[in-house]
Residue, then its C-alpha position, 0 to 999 in steps of 0.5 A: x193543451x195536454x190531457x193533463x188537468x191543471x191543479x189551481x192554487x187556492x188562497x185564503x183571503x179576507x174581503x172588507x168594506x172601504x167605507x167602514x172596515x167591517x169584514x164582508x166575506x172569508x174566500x177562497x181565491x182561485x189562482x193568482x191575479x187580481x180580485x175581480x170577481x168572488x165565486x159564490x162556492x168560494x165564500x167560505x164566510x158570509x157576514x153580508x145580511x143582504x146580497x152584495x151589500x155591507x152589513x155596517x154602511x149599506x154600501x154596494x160592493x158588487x153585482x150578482x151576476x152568473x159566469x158559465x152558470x156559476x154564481x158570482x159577486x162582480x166586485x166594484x173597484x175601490x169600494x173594498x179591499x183584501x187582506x191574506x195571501x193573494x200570490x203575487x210576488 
């Protein structure tokens, strides 16, 4: 790899519950690809009162876990889903 430093793409995407449609989180994704894992510096709106969990249902959507020291939101498959600009073409 070259010395240059790669400049990321940033999308704004809205993150809501698959169980009763109540919007979790505002982010910030890095890069293209699907949505796996929400880094917690990323969530620019937070309507969760308890950690991971859906304010409306109390539905687990995802772990807390830590990624090279960085907080994230593992996300579980099928218990949310997105809208916003997510780069796919």
């Amino acid at each position: 790899m070259s010395g240059k430093l790669r400049k990321k793409q940033i999308f704004r995407i809205k993150i809501f519950c698959s169980g009763c449609n109540a919007l979790l989180y505002k982010y910030n994704k890095e890069g293209p690809g699907n949505l796996v894992k929400c880094f917690v510096d990323g969530i620019t709106e937070n309507n969760t009162t308890k950690a991971c969990t859906c304010p409306k249902c109390e539905k687990v959507f995802a772990r807390e876990d830590l990624l090279r020291g960085r907080p994230i939101h593992r996300l579980i498959k099928g218990t949310f889903f997105k809208r916003g600009n997510t780069g796919k073409k």
